[in-house]
DOLUMLO-538561 format. One record per residue: residue number from 0; residue in three letters; chain; x, z, y of N, C-alpha, C, O in turn. Coordinates in pm, 1 decimal, always signed. Example, Ala and Ser with C-alpha at 12.3 -4.5 7.8 and 13.67 -1.06 7.14 Angstrom:
! DOLUMLO-538561
{rec 0,"Ala","A",{+1319.0,+780.0,-569.0},{+1230.0,+780.0,-450.0},{+1320.0,+780.0,-330.0},{+1423.6,+846.5,-331.9}};
{rec 1,"Ser","A",{+1285.0,+708.0,-225.0},{+1367.0,+714.0,-106.0},{+1290.0,+787.0,+3.0},{+1340.9,+803.9,+113.8}};
***
This chain:
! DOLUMLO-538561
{rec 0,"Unk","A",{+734.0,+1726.3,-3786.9},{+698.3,+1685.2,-3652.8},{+826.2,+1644.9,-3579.2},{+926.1,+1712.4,-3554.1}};
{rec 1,"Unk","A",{+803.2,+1543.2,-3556.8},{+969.5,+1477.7,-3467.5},{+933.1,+1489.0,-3319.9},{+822.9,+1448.8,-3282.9}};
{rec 2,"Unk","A",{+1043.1,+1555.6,-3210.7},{+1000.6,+1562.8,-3104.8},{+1016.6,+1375.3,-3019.4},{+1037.7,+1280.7,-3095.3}};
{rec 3,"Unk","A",{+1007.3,+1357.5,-2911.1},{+1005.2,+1307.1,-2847.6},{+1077.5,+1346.0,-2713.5},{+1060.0,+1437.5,-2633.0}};
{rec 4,"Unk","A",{+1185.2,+1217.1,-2722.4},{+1328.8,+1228.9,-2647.7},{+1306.1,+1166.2,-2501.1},{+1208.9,+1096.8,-2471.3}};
{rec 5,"Unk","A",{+1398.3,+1197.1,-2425.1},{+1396.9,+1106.2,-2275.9},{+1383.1,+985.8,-2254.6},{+1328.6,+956.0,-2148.3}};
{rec 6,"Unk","A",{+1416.1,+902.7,-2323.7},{+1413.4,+767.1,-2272.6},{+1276.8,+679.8,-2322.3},{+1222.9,+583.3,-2268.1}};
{rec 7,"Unk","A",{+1251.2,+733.2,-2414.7},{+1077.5,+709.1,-2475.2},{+980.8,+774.3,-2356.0},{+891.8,+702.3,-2310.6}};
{rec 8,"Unk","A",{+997.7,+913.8,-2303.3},{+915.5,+976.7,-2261.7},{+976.0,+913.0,-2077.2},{+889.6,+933.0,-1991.9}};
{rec 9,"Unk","A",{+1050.3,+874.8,-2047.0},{+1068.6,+852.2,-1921.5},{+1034.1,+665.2,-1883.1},{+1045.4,+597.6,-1780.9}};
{rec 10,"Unk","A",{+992.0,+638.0,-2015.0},{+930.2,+450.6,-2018.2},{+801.7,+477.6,-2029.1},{+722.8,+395.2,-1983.0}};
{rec 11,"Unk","A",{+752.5,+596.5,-2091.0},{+562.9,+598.9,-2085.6},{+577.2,+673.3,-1916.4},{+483.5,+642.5,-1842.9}};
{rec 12,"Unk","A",{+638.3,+725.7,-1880.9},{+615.7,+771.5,-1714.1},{+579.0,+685.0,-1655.3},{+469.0,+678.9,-1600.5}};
{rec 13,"Unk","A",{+693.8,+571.0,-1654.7},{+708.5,+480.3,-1615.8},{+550.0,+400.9,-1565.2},{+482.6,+402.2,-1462.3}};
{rec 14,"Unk","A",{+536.5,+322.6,-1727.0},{+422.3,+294.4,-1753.7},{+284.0,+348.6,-1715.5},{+181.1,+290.8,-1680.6}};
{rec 15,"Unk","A",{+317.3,+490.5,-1734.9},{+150.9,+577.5,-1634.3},{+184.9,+543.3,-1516.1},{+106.3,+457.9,-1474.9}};
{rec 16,"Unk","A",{+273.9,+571.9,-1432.4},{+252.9,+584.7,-1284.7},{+240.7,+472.4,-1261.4},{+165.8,+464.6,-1164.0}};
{rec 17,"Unk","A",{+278.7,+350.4,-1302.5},{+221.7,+194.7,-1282.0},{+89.7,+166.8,-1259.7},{+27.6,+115.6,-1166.6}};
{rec 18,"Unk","A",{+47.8,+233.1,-1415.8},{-136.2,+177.8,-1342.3},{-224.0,+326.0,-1265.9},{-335.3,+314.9,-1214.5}};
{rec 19,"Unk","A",{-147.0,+457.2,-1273.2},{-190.5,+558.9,-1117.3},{-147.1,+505.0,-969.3},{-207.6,+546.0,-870.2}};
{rec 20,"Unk","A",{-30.1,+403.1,-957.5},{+7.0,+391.1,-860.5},{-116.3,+246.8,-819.2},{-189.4,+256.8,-720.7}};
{rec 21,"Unk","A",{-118.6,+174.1,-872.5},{-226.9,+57.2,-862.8},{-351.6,+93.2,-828.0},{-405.5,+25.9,-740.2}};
{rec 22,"Unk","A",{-417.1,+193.3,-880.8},{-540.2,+229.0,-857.4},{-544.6,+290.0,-735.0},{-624.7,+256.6,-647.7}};
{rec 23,"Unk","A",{-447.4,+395.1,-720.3},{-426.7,+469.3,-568.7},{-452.2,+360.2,-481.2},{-546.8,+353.6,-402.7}};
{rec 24,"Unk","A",{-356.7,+268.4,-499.8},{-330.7,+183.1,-405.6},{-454.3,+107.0,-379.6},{-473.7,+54.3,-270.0}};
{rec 25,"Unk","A",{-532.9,+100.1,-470.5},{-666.7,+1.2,-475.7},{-738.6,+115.2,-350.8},{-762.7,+90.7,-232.6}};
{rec 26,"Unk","A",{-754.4,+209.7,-407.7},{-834.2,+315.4,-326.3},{-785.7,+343.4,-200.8},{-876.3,+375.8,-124.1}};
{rec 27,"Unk","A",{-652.5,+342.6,-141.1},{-586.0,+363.8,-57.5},{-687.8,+240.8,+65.8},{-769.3,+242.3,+158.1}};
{rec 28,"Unk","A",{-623.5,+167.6,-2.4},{-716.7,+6.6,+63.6},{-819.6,-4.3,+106.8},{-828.0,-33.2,+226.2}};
{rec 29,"Unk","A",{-949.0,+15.6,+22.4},{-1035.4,+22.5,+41.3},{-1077.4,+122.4,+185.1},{-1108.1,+82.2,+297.3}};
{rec 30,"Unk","A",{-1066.4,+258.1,+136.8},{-1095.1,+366.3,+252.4},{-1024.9,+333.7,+360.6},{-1083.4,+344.6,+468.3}};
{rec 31,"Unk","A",{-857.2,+276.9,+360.0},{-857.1,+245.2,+479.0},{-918.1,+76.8,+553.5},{-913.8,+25.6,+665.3}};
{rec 32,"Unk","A",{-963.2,+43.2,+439.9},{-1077.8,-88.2,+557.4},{-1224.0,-21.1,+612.8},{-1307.0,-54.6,+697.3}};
{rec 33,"Unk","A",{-1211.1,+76.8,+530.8},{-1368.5,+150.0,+574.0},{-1354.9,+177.4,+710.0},{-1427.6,+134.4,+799.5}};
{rec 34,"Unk","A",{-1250.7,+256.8,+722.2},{-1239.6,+373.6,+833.1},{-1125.1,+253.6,+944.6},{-1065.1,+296.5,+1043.2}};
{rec 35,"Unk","A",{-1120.7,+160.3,+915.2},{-1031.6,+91.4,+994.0},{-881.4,+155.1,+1026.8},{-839.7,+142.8,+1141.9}};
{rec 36,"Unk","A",{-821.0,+205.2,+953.7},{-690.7,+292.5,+969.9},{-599.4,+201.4,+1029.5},{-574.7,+90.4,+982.3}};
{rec 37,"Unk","A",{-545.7,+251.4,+1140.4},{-438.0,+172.1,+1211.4},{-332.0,+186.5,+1138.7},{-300.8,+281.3,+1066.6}};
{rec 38,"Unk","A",{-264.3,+66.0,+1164.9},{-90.4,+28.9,+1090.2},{-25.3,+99.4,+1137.4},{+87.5,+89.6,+1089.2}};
{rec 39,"Unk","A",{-32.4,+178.6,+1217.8},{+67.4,+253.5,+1296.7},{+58.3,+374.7,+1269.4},{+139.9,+450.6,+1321.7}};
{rec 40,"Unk","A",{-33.7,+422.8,+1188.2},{-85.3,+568.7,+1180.5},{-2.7,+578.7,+1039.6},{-62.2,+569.2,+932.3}};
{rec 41,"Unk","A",{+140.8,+598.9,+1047.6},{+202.1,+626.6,+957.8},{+158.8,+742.1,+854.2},{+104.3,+735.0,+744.1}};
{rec 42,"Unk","A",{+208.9,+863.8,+939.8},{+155.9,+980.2,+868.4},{+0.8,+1022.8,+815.8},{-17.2,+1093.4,+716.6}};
{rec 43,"Unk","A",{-121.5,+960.9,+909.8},{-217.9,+953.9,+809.8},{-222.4,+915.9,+723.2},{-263.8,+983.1,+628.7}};
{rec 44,"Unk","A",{-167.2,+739.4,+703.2},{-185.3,+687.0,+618.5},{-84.8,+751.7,+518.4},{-143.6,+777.9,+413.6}};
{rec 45,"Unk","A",{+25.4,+780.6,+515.8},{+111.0,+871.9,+367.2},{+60.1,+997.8,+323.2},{+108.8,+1047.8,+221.8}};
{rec 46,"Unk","A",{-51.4,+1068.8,+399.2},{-92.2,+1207.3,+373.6},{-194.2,+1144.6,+248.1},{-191.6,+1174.0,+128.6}};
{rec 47,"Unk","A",{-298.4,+1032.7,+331.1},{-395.1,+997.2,+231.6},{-372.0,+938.0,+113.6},{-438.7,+936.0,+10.2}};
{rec 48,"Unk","A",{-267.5,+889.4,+142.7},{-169.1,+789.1,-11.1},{-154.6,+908.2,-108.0},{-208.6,+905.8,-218.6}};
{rec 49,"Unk","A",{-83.8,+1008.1,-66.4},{-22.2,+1075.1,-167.3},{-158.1,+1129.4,-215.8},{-199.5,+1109.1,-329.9}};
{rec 50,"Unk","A",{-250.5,+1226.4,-86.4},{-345.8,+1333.2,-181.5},{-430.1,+1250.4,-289.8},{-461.7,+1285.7,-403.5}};
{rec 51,"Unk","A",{-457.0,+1134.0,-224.9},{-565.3,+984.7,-341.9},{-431.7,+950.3,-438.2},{-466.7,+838.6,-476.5}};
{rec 52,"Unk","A",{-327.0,+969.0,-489.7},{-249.7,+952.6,-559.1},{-226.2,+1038.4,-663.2},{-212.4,+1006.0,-781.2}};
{rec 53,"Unk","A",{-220.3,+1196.0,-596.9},{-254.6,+1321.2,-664.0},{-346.6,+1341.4,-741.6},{-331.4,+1385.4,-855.6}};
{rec 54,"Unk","A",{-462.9,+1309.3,-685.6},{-613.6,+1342.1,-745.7},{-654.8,+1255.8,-888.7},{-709.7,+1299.8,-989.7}};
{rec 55,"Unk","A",{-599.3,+1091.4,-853.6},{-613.1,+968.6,-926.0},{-544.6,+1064.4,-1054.0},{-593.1,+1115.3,-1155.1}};
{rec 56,"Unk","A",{-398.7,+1060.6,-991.2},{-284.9,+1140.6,-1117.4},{-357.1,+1229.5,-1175.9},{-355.8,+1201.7,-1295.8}};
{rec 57,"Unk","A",{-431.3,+1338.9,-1153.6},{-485.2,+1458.0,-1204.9},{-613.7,+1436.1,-1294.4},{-639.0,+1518.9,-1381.9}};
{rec 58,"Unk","A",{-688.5,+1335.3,-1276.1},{-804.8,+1290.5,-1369.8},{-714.4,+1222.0,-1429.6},{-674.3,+1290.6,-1523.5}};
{rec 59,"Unk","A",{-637.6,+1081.7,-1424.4},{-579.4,+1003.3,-1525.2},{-545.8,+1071.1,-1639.5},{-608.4,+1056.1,-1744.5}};
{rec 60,"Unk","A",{-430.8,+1161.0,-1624.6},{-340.1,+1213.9,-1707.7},{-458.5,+1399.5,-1800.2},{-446.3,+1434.0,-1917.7}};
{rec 61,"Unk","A",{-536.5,+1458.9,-1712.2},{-596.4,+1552.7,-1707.4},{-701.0,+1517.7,-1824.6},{-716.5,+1598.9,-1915.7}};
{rec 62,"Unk","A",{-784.4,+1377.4,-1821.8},{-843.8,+1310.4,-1917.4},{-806.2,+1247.7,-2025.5},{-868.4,+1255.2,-2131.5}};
{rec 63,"Unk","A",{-716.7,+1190.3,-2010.9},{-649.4,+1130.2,-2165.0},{-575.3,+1231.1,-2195.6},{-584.6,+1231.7,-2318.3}};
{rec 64,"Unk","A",{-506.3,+1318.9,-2166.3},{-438.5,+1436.9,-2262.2},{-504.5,+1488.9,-2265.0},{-536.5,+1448.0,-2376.6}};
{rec 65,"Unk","A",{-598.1,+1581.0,-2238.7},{-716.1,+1640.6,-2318.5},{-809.3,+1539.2,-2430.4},{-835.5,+1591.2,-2538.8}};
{rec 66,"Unk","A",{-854.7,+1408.2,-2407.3},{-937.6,+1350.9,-2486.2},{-849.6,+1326.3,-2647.8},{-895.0,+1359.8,-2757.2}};
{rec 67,"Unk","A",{-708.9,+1256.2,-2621.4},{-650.6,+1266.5,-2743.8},{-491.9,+1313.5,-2744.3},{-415.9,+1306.8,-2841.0}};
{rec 68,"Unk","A",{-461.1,+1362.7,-2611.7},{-297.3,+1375.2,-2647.5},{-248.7,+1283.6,-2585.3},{-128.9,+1305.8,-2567.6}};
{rec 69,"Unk","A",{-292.6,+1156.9,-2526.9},{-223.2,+1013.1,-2481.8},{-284.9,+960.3,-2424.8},{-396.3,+908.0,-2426.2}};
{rec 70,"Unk","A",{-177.3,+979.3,-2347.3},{-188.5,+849.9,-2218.0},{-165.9,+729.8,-2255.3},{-126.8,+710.8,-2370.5}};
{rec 71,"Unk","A",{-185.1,+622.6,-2167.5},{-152.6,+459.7,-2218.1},{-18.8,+447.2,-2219.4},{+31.8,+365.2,-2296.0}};
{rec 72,"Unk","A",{+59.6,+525.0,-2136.1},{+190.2,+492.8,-2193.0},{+254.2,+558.2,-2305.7},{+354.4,+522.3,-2367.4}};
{rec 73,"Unk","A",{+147.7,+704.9,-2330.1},{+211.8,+806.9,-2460.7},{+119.8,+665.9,-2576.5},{+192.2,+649.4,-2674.7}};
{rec 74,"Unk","A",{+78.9,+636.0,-2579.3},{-14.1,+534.2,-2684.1},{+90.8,+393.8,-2709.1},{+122.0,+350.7,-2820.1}};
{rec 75,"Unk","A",{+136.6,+334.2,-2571.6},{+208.5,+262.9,-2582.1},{+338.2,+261.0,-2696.4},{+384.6,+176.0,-2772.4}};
{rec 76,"Unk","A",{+370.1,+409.0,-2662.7},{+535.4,+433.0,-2707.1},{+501.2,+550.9,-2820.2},{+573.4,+650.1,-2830.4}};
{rec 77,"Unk","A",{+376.1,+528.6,-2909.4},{+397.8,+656.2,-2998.3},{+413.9,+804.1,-2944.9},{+519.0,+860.1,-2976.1}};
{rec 78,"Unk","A",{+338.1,+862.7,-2881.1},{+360.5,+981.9,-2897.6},{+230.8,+1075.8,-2860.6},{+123.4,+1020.3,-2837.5}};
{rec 79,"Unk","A",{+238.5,+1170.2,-2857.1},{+165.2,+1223.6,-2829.7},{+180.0,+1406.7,-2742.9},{+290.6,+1459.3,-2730.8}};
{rec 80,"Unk","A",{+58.3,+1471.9,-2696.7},{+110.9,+1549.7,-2657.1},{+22.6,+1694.7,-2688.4},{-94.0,+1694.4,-2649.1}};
{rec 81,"Unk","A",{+68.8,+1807.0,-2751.0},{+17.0,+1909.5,-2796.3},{+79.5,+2045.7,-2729.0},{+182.4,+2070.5,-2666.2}};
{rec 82,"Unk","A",{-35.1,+2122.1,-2773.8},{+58.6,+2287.4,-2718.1},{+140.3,+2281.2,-2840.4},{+133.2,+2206.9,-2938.3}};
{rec 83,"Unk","A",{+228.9,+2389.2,-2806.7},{+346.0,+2419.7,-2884.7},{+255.6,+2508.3,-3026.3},{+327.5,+2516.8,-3125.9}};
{rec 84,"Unk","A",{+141.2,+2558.9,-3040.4},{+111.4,+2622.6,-3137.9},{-10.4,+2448.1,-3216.8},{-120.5,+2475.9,-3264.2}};
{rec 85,"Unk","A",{+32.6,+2308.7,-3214.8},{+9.4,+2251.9,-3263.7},{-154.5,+2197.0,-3207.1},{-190.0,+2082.1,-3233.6}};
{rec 86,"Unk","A",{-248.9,+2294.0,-3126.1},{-345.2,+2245.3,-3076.7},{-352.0,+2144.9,-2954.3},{-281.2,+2104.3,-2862.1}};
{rec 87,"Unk","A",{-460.9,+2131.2,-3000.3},{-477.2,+1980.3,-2881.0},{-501.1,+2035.2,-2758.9},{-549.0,+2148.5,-2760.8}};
{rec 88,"Unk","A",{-477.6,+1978.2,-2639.1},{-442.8,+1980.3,-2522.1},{-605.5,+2004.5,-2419.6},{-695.6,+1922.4,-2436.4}};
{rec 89,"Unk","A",{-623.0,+2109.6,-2329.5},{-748.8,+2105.4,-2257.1},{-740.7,+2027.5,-2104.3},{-632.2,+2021.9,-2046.5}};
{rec 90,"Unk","A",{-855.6,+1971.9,-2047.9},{-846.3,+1898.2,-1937.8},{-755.6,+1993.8,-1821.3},{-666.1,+1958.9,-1744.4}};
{rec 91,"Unk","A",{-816.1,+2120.9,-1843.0},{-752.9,+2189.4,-1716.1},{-601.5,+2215.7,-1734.9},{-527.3,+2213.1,-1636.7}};
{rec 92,"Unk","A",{-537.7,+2249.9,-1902.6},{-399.2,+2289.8,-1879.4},{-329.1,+2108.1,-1868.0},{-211.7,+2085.9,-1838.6}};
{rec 93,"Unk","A",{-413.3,+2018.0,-1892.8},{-328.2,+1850.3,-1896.5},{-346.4,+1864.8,-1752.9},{-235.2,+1905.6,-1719.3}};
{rec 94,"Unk","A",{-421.2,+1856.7,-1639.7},{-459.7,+1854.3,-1494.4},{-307.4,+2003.9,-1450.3},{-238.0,+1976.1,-1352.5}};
{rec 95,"Unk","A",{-285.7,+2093.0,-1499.0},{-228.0,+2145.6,-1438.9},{-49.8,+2083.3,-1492.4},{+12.9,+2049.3,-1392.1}};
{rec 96,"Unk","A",{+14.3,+2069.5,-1595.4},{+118.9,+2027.5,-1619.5},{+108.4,+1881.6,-1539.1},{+219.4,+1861.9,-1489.5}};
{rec 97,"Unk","A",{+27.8,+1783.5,-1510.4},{+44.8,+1673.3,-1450.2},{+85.8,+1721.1,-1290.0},{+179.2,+1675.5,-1224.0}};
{rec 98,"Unk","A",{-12.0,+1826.1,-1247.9},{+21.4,+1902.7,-1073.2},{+201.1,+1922.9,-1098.6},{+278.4,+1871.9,-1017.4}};
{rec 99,"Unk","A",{+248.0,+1994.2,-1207.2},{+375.2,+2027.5,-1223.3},{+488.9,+1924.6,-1194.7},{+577.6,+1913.9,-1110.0}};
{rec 100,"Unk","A",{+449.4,+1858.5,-1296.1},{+529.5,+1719.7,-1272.0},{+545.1,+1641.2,-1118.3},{+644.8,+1599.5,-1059.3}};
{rec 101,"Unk","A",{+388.9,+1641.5,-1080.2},{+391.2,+1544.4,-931.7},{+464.7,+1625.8,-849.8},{+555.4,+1572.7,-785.6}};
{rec 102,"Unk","A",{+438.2,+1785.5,-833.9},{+576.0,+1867.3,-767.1},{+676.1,+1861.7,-771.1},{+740.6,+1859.7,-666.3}};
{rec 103,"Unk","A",{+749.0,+1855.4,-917.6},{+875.9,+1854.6,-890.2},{+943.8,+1701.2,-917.4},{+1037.4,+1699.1,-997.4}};
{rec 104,"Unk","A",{+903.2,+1575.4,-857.0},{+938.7,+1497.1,-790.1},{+902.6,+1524.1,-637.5},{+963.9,+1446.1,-564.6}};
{rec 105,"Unk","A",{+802.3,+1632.1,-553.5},{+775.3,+1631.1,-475.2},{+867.8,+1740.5,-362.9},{+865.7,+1757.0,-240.9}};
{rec 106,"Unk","A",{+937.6,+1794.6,-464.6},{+1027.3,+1847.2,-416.2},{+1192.7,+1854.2,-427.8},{+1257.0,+1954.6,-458.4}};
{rec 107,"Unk","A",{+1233.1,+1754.7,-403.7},{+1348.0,+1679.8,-339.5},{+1376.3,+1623.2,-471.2},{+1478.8,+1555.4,-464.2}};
{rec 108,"Unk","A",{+1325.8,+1624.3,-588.6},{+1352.4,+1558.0,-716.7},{+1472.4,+1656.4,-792.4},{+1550.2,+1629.1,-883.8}};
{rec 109,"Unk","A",{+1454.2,+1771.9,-720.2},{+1585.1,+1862.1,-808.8},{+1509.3,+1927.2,-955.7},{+1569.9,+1940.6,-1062.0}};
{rec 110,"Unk","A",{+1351.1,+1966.3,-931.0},{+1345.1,+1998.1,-1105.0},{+1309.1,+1878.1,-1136.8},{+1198.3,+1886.8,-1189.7}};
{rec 111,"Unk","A",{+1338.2,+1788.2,-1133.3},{+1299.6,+1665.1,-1197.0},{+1407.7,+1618.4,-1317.5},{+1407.9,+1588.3,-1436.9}};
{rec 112,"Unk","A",{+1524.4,+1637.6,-1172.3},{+1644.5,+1603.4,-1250.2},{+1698.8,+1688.4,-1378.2},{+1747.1,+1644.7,-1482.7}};
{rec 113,"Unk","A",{+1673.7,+1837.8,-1333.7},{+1673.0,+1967.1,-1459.1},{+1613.3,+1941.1,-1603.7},{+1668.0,+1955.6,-1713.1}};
{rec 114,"Unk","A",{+1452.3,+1887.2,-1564.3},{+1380.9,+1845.3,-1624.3},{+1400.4,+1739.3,-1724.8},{+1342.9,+1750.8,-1833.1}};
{rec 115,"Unk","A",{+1485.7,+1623.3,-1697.4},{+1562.7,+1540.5,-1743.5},{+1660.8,+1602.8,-1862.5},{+1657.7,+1579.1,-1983.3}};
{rec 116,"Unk","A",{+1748.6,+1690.1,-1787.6},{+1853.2,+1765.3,-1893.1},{+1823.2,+1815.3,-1990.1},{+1878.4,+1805.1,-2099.6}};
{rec 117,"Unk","A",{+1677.5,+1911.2,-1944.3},{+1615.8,+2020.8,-2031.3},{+1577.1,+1933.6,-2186.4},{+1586.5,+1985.1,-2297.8}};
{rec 118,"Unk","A",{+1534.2,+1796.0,-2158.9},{+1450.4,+1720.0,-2263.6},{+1577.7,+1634.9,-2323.6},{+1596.6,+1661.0,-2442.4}};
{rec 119,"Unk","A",{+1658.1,+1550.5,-2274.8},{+1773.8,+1484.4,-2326.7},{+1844.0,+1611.0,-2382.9},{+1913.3,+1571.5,-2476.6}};
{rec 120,"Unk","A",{+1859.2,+1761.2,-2366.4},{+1983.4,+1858.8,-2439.2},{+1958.1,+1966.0,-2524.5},{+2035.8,+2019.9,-2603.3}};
{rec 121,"Unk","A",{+1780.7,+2004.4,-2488.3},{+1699.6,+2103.8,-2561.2},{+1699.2,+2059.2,-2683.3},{+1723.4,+1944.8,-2721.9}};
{rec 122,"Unk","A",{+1668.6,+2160.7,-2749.4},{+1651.1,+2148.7,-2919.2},{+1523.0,+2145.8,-2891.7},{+1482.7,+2050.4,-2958.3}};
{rec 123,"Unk","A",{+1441.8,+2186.2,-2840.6},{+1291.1,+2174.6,-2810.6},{+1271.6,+2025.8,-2721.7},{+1178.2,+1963.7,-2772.4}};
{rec 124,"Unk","A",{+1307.4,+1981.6,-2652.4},{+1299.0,+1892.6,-2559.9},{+1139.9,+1877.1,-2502.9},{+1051.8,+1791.1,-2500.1}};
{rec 125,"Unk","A",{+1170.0,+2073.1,-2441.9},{+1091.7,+2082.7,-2377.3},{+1151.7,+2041.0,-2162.0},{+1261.7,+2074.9,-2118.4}};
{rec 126,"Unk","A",{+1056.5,+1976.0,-2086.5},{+1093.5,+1952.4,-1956.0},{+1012.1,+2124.4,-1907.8},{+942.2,+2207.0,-1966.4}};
{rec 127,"Unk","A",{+1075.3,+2109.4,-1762.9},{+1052.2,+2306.4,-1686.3},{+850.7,+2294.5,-1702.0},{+789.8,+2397.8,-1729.8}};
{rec 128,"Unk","A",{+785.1,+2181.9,-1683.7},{+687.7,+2182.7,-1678.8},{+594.0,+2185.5,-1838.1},{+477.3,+2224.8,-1840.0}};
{rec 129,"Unk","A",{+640.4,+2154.8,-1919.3},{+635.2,+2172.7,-2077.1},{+629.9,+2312.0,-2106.2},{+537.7,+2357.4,-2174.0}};
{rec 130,"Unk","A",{+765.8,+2418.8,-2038.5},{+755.9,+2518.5,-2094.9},{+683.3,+2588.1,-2049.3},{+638.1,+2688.8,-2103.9}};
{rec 131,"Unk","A",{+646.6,+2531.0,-1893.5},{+612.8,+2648.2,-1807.6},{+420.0,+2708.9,-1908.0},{+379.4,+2820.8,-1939.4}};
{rec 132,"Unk","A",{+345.7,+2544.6,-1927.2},{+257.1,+2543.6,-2002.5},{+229.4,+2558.9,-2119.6},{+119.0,+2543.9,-2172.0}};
{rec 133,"Unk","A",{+360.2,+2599.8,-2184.1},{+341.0,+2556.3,-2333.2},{+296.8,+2415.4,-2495.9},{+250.6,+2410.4,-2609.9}};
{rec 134,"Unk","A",{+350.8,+2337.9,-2395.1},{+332.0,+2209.0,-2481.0},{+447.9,+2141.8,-2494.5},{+544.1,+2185.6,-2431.3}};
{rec 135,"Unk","A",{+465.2,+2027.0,-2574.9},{+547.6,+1958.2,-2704.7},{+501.1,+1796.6,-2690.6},{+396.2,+1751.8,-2736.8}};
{rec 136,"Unk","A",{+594.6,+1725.0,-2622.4},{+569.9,+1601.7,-2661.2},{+628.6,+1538.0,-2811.7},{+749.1,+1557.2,-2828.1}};
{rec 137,"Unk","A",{+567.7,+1475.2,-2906.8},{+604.0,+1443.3,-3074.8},{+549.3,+1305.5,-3030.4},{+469.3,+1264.5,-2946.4}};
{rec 138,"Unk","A",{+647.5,+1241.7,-3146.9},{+610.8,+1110.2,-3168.1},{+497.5,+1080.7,-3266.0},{+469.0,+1163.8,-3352.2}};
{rec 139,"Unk","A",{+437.4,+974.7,-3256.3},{+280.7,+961.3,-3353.0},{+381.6,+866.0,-3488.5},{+371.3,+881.9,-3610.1}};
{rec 140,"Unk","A",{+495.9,+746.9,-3396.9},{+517.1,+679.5,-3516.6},{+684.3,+665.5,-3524.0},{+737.4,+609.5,-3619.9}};
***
């Protein structure tokens, strides 16, 4: 089993939050033509961005790592994602390591950056949110 390194795993990020950020944004749109949201209503409008960003994130990622391990960008770039005892991944622990992740960019990006180290220097190249759950990103090819 070959793990899966930073710069593979930080181009499928990439790649997910592209089409989570699109869809948010689709949805963002919509509700605010519903509700007529003023341009000026900064902070509503970033409260609703993020939580419809969150939620989008939490089915996206919550559903394809439970259904096979991969996301479109883990599919894209070969890899896949398992617990560390080799089993496949459940909706609720993929929904909770994805909450992990959106936190710690959500908080000032300092375990993010850790997170970074942990996977580019670990012999496991496990990130704080990997271990915290117990899973293993491996390459498929």
């Amino acid at each position: 089993m070959h793990l899966s390194g930073f710069w593979r795993r930080l181009l499928a990020y990439i790649i997910d939050a592209l089409i989570v950020g699109v869809v948010s944004g689709a949805i963002v749109s919509i509700i605010n033509a519903i509700i007529r949201a003023s341009t000026t209503d900064v902070a509503g409008i970033g409260t609703r961005s993020g939580l419809i960003s969150l939620i989008v994130g939490l089915l996206y990622f919550g559903y394809l790592w439970s259904l096979n391990g991969q996301s479109i960008g883990y599919m894209v770039l070969g890899m896949r994602l398992i617990r560390t005892t080799g089993a496949p991944v459940s909706f609720g622990l993929a929904a909770v390591r994805y909450l992990l992740i959106y936190l710690s960019f959500a908080l000032c990006l300092i375990p993010a950056v850790i997170s970074a180290f942990m996977i580019g220097l670990g012999s496991q190249k496990q990130a704080i949110h990997d271990a915290m759950v117990g899973t293993l990103v491996v390459r498929t090819s």
